[in-house]
Each structure stands twice: as structure tokens, then as C-alpha cells.
One Martini backbone bead per residue (centre of mass of N, CA, C, O) as a GRO file, in nm:
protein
   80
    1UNK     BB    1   3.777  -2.895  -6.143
    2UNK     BB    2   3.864  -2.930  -5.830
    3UNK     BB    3   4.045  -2.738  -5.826
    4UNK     BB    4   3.901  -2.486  -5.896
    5UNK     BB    5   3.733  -2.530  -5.642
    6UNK     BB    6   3.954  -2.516  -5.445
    7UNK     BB    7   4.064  -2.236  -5.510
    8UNK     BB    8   3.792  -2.073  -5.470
    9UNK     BB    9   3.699  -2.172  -5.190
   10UNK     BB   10   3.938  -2.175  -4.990
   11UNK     BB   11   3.876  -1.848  -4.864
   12UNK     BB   12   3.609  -1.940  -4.773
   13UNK     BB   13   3.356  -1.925  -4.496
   14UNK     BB   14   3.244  -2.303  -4.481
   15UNK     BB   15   3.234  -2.310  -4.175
   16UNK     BB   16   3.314  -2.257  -3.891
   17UNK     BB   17   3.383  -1.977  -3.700
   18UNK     BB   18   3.720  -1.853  -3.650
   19UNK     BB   19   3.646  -1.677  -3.414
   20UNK     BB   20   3.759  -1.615  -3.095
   21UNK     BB   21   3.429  -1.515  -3.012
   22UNK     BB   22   3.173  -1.477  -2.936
   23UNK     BB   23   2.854  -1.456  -3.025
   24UNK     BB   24   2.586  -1.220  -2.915
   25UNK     BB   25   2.253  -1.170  -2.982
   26UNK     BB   26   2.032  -0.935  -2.878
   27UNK     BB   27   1.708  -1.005  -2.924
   28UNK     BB   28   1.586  -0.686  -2.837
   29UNK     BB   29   1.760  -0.552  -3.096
   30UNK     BB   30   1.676  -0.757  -3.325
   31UNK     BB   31   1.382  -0.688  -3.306
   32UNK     BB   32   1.390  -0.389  -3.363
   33UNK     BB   33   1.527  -0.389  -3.608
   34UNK     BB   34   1.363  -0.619  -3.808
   35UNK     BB   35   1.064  -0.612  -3.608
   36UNK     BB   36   0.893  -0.369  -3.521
   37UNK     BB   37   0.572  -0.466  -3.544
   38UNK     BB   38   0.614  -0.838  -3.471
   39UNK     BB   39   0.545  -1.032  -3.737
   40UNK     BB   40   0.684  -1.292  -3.616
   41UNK     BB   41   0.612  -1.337  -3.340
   42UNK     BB   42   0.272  -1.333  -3.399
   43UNK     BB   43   0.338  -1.583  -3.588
   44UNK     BB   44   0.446  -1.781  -3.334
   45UNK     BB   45   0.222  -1.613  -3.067
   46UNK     BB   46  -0.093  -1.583  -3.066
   47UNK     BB   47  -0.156  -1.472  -2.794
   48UNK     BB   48   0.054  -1.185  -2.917
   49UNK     BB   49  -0.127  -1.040  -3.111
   50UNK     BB   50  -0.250  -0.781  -2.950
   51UNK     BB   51   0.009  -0.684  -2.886
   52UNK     BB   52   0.241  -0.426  -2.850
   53UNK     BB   53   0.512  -0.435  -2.996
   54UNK     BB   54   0.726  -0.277  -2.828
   55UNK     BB   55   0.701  -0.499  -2.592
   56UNK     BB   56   0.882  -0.705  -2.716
   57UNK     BB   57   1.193  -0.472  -2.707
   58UNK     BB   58   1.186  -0.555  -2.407
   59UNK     BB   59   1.233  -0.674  -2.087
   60UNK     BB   60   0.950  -0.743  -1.939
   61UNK     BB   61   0.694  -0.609  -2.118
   62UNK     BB   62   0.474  -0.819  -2.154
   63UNK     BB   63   0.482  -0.874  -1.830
   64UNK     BB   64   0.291  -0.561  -1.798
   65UNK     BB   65   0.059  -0.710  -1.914
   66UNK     BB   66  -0.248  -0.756  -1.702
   67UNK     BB   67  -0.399  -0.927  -1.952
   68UNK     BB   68  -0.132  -1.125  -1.967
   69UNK     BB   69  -0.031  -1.467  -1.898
   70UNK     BB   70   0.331  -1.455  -1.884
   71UNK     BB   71   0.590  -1.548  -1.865
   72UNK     BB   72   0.881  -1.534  -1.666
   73UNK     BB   73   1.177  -1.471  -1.685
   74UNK     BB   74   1.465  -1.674  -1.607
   75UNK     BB   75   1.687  -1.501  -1.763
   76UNK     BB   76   1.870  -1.204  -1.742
   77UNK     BB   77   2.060  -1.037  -2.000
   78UNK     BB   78   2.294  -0.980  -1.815
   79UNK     BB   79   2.327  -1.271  -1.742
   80UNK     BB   80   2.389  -1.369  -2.056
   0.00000   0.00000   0.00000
């Protein structure tokens, strides 16, 4: 059992990943993909509850909202 556990497994990857440079992938491209209205930031950010989603997906969107109190990026996307 052990061996064919080990031969099937062999060649799968189940540890760290082996490519040789950083992945790196920008929250505001991965936002507008996966959750386009918005529903996960919503649900984790009660104050953005109000906020029109398209804001979520660009970067300082929300802090264009004057009626939102809303901190300022500290690292803007270019520089990260």
C-alpha cells in the first residue's frame, strides 16, 4: 500500500510550489473576476455595505466616495 501510495503521488504537486519566481496576483484584476458585485468585500467590510461595487475594483475607487471615511492606500499597486 505504502509503495503504490507513493508512486501515485510521486509526481503530484503536494508541497511548495517549484516555479522559480514569485506569483503575484493583483487583488483589484482578482476582484473584478471572481466577485464582480462585490459580495465577499461586502460581507467582510460591513461599513462598504452601501458602496456601488465597480468601486471595489480599481485602485483609491472607495476613497473617492466624499460621504465614506475610508483610509488611504498605504503601498499603490505599481509599487507593490
Amino acid at each position: 500500500e505504502t509503495v503504490s501510495t507513493q508512486s501515485t503521488w510521486g509526481g503530484a504537486s503536494t508541497g511548495a510550489d517549484s516555479v522559480p519566481y514569485f506569483r503575484v496576483f493583483n487583488p483589484y484584476t482578482q476582484s473584478a473576476k471572481f466577485d464582480k458585485e462585490g459580495l465577499f468585500i461586502k460581507s467582510v467590510l460591513k461599513e462598504l455595505s452601501d458602496v456601488e461595487p465597480k468601486l471595489f475594483h480599481k485602485e483609491n475607487g472607495v476613497q473617492s466616495n466624499l460621504f465614506l471615511e475610508y483610509p488611504n492606500t498605504i503601498v499603490n499597486i505599481k509599487q507593490s
